[in-house]
VOVOSE-942406 format. One line per 4 residues: number of its first residue (from 1); their letters; for each residue y, x, z of C-alpha. Coordinates in nm, 4 decimals, padded with zeros to 6 digits. Example, Ala and Ser with C-alpha at 12.3 -4.5 7.8 and 13.67 -1.06 7.14 Angstrom:
1	as	-00.4500 01.2300 00.7800  -00.1060 01.3670 00.7140
//
This chain:
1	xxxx	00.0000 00.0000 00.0000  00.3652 00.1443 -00.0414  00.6495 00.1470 00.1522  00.9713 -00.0233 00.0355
5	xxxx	01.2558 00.2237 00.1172  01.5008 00.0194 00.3401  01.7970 00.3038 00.2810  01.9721 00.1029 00.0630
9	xxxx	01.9606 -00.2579 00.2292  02.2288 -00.3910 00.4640  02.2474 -00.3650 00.8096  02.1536 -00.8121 00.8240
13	xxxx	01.8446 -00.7239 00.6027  01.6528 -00.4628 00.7074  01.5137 -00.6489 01.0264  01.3613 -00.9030 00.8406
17	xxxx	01.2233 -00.6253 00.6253  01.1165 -00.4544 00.8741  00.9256 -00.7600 01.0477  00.7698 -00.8219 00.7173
21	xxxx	00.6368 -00.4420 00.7204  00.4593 -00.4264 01.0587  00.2940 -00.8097 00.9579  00.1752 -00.6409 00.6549
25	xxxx	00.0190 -00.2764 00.8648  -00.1463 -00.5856 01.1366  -00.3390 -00.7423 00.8550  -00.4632 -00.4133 00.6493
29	xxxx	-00.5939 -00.3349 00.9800  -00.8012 -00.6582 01.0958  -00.8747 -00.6497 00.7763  -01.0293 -00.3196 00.7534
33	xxxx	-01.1594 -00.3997 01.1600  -01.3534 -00.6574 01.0158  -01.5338 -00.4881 00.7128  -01.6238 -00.2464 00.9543
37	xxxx	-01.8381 -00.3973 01.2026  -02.1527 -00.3833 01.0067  -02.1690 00.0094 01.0519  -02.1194 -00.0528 01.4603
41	xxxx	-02.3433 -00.3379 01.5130  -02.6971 -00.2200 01.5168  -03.0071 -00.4143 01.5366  -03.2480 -00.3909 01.8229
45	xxxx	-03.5806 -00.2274 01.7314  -03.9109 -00.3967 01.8527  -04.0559 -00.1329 02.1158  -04.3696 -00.0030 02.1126
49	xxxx	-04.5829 00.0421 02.4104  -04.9041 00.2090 02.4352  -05.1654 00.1083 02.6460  -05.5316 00.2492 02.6679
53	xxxx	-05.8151 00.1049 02.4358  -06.0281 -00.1638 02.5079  -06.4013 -00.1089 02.4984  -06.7164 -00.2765 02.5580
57	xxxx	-06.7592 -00.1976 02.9336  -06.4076 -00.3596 03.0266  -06.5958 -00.6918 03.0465  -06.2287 -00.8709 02.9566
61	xxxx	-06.0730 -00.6812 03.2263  -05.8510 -00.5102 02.9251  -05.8197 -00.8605 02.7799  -05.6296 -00.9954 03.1762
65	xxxx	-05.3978 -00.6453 03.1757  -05.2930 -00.6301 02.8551  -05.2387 -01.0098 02.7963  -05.0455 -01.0402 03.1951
69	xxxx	-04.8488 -00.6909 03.0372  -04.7561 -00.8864 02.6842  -04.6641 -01.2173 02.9384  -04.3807 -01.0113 03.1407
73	xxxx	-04.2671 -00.8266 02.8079  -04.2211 -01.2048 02.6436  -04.0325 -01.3235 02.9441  -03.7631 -01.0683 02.9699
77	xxxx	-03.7536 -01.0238 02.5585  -03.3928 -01.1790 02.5320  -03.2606 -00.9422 02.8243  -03.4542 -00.6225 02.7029
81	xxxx	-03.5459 -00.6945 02.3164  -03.8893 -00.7402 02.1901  -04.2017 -00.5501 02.2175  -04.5434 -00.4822 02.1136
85	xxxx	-04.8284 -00.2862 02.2936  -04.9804 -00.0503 02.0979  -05.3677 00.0881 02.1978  -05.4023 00.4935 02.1910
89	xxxx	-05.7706 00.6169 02.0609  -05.9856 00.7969 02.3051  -06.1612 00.7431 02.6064  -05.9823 00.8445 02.9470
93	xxxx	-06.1117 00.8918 03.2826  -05.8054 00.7378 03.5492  -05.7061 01.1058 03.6575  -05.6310 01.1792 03.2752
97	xxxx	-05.5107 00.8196 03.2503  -05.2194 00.9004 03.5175  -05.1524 01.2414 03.3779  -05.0825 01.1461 03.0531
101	xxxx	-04.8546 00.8731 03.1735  -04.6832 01.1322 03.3738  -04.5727 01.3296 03.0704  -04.5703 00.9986 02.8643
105	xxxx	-04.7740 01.1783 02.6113  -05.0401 00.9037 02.5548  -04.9336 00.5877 02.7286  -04.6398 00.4157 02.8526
109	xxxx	-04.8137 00.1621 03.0922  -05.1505 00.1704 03.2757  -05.2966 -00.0621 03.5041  -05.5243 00.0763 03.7865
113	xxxx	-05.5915 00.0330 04.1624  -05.3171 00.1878 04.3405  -05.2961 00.4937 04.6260  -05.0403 00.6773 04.7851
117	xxxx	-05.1090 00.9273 04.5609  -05.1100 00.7907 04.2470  -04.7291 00.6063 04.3092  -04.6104 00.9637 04.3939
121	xxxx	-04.6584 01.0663 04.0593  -04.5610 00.7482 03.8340  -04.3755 00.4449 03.9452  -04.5774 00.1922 04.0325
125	xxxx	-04.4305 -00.2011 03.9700  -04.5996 -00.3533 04.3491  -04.6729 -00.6759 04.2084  -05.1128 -00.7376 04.2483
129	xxxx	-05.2180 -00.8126 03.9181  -05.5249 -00.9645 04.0752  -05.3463 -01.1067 04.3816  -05.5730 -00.8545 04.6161
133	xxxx	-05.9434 -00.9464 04.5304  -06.0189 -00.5425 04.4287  -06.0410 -00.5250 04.7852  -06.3295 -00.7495 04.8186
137	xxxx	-06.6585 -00.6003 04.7290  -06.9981 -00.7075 04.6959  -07.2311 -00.4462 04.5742  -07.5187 -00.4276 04.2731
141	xxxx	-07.8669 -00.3090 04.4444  -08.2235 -00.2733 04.3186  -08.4047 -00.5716 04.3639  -08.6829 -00.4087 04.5421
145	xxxx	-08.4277 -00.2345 04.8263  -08.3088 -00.5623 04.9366  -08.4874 -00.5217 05.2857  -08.2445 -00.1920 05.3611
149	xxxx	-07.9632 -00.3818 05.3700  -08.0952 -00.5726 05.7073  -07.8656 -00.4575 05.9194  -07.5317 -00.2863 05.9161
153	xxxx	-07.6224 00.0633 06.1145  -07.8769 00.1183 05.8362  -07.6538 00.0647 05.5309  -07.4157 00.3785 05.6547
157	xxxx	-07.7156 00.5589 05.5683  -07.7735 00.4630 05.2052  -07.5382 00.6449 04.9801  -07.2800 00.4002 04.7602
161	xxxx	-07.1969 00.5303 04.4153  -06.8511 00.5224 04.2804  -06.6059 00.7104 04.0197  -06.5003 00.9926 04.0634
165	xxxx	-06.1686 00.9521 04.0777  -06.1765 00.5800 04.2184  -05.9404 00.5274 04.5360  -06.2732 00.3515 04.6599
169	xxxx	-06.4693 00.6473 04.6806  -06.2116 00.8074 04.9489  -06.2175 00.5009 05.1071  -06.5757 00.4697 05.1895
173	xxxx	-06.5852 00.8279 05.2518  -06.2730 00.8090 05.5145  -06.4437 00.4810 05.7200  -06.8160 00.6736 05.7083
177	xxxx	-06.9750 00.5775 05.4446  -07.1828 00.8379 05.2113  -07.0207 00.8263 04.8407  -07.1984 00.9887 04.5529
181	xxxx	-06.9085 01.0179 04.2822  -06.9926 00.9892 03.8869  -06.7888 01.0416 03.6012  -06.7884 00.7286 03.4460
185	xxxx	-06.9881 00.3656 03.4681  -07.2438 00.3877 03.2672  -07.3454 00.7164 03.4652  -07.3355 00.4605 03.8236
189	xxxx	-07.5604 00.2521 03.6726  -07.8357 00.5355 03.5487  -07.8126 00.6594 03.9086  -07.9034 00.2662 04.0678
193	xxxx	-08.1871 00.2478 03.8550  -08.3062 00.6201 03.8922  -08.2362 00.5750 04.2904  -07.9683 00.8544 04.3415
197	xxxx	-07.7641 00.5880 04.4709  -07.8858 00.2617 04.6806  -07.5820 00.0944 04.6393  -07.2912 -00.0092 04.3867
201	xxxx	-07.0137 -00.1943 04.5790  -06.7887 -00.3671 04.2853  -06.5140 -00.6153 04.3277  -06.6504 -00.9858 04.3631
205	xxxx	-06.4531 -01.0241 03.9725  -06.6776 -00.7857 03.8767  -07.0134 -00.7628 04.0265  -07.1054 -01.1383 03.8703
209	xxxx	-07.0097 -01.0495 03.5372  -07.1565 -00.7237 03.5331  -07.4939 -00.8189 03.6697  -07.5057 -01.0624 03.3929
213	xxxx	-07.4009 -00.9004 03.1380  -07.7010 -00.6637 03.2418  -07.9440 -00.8424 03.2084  -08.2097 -00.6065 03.4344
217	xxxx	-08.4750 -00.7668 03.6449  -08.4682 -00.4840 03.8682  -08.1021 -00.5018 03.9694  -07.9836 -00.7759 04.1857
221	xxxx	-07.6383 -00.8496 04.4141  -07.6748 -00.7513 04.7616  -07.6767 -01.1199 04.9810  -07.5609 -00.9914 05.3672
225	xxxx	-07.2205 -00.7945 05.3226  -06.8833 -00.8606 05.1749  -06.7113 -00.4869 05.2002  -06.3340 -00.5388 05.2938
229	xxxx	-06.0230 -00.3286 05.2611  -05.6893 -00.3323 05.1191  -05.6849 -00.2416 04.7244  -05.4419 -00.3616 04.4361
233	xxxx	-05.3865 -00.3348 04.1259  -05.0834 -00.2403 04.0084  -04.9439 -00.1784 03.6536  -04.7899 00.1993 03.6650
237	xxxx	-04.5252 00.3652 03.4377  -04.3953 00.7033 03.4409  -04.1921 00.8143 03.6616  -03.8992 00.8757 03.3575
241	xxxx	-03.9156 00.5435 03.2241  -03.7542 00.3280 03.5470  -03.5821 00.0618 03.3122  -03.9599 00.0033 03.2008
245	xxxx	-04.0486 -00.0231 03.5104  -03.8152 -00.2722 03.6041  -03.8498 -00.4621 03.3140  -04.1938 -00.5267 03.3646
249	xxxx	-04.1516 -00.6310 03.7449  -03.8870 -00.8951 03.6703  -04.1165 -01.0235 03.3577  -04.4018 -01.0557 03.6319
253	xxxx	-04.1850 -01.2113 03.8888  -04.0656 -01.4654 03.6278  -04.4539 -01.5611 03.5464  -04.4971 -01.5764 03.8676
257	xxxx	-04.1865 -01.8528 03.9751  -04.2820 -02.0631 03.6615  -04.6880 -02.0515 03.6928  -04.7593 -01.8854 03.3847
261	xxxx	-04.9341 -01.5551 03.5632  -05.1233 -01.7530 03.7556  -05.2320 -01.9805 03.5054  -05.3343 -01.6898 03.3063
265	xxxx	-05.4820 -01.5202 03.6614  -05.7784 -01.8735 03.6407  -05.8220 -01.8351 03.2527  -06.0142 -01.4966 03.3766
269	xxxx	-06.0860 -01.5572 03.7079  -06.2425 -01.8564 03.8444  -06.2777 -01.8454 04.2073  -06.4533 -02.1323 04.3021
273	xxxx	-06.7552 -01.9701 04.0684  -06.6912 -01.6470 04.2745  -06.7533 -01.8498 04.5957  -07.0308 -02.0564 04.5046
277	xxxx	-07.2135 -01.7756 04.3360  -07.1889 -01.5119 04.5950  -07.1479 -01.7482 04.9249  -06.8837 -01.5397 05.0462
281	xxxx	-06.8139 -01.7623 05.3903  -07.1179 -01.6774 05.4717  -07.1356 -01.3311 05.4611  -07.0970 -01.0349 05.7282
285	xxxx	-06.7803 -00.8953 05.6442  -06.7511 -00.5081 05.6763  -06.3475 -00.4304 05.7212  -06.2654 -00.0913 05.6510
289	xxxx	-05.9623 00.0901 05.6505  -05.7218 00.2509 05.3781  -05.5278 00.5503 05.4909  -05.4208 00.6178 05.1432
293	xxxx	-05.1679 00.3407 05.0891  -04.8210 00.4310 05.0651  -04.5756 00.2328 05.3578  -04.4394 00.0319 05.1313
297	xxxx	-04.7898 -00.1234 04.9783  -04.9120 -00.1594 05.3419  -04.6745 -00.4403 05.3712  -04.8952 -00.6410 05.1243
301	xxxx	-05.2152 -00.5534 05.2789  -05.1445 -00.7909 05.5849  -04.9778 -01.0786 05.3683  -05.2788 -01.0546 05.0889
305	xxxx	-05.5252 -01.0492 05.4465  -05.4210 -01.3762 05.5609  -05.2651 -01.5097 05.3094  -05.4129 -01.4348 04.9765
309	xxxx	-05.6729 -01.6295 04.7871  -05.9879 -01.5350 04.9349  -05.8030 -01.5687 05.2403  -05.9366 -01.9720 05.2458
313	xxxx	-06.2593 -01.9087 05.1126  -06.3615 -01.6282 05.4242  -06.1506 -01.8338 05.6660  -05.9401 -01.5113 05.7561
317	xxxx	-05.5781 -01.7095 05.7424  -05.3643 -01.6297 06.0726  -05.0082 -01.6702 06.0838  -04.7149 -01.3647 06.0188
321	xxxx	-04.3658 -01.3521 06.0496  -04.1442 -01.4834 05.7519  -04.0446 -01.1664 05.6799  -04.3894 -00.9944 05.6585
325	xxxx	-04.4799 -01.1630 05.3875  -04.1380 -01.2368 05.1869  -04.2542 -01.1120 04.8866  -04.5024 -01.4133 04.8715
329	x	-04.2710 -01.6394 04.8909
//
């Protein structure tokens, strides 16, 4: 645009050209403002978050994780922007598991029973994904043992298998129990049947589905003891990604104040099955301690004791203090 030279206009006329100037300099400008936005405004990218892979022997655990995961993603999309979850390759033992999500080389998010540990390396998001039933455990025996399990001074003789790197195995070790500890499942199992181990305790999720899915006439589920002690599962993210983790604690607390987690929590888990298949108000329960939860998770051990869902079914419910258990509320 050029300027009009105003040197030769009267003293009455060069306001009004001068008015007319800076209108014309204010609308070149919006002008140009306005043309301009499309190369500030960017468009949010969907984010991709790896998870481990599913495989045979998850027995739809990977199904629950990843779809409760997806469920908390979905309800804080318009807040965060959208994303997918995206399954690595490979097989990983939990220690591996955690150390790649430490360096956030493999994953982004795992899901795994929690320890003191284990939070003080990643963040953990202290929300149960199975509302505290990990820590109720009935165990897989051979069929022709049953008569060892009579009585409970006998059974801290027999030798439990678990992982490795399981939480439960230091568990059972701490309260006095003898723990032979495997590298993976499949390598538990081999060690029932070839009687290196008398005992398999498994969550009461698990030990149903398992022994069906079995199918082994010389297995069978243990009928005197229900094996109790604090244990959660918690999703975990690394300790560099705390918007993640945020993120996915808010999504969870959102299922959780409009029903959706726990309507996805019975589409897996049906507990009246549990009950009626194992008789678990009938059983001797063993409580055992955990010395490996942090402070902070300690505070849901007593509120998932009395007032969790197995909580009814055992007839353990006592009353706390409001503020014990405020995060149930």
């Amino acid at each position: 645009m050029i300027s009009p030279n105003v040197d030769h206009l009267d003293l009455a006329q060069r306001p009004i050209v001068n008015s007319l100037l800076l209108l014309s300099l204010f609308f070149s400008f919006t002008v140009f403002a306005s043309t301009d936005t499309t190369n500030t405004t960017s468009t949010h990218e969907i984010q991709s978050i790896k998870i481990i892979p599913s495989s045979k022997l998850d027995f739809r655990s990977h199904e629950y994780y990843s779809s409760l995961l997806k469920l908390a993603l979905d309800k804080t999309a318009n807040e965060y922007g959208e994303a997918k979850l995206v399954e690595t390759e490979g097989k990983m033992m939990q220690d591996r598991a955690f150390n790649g999500l430490s360096s956030r080389s493999t994953i982004d998010v795992f899901w795994s029973v929690t320890s003191a540990s284990r939070e003080a390396q990643s963040i953990p998001i202290r929300v149960p994904l199975l509302e505290g039933i990990m820590g109720y455990r009935v165990s897989l025996i051979r069929k022709l043992d049953t008569h060892k399990f009579a009585n409970t001074n006998e059974l801290r003789k027999l030798i439990a298998g678990q992982g490795h790197d399981w939480p439960d195995l230091e568990i059972l070790s701490a309260n006095g129990y003898l723990v032979w500890g495997a590298s993976d499942y499949d390598s538990l199992i081999d060690l029932l049947r070839k009687k290196r181990i008398d005992y398999f305790p498994r969550a009461i999720n698990e030990v149903v589905t398992e022994y069906n899915y079995h199918q082994d006439p010389t297995l069978a589920i243990e009928s005197q003891y229900l094996l109790h002690y604090p244990s959660f599962m918690f999703f975990f993210v690394s300790q560099n990604s705390p918007e993640l983790a945020e993120r996915i604690e808010r999504g969870l607390q959102l299922a959780k104040a409009d029903g959706s987690f726990n309507d996805l929590f019975e589409q897996y888990i049906d507990l009246a099955i549990l009950n009626a298949t194992l008789d678990l108000s009938n059983r001797t329960i063993l409580t055992l301690q955990n010395p490996f939860h942090s402070i902070k998770t300690r505070q849901l051990s007593e509120c998932f004791r009395y007032e969790g869902p197995i909580a009814a079914l055992i007839d353990e419910r006592a009353p706390l203090s409001e503020a014990a258990c405020a995060y149930l509320k």
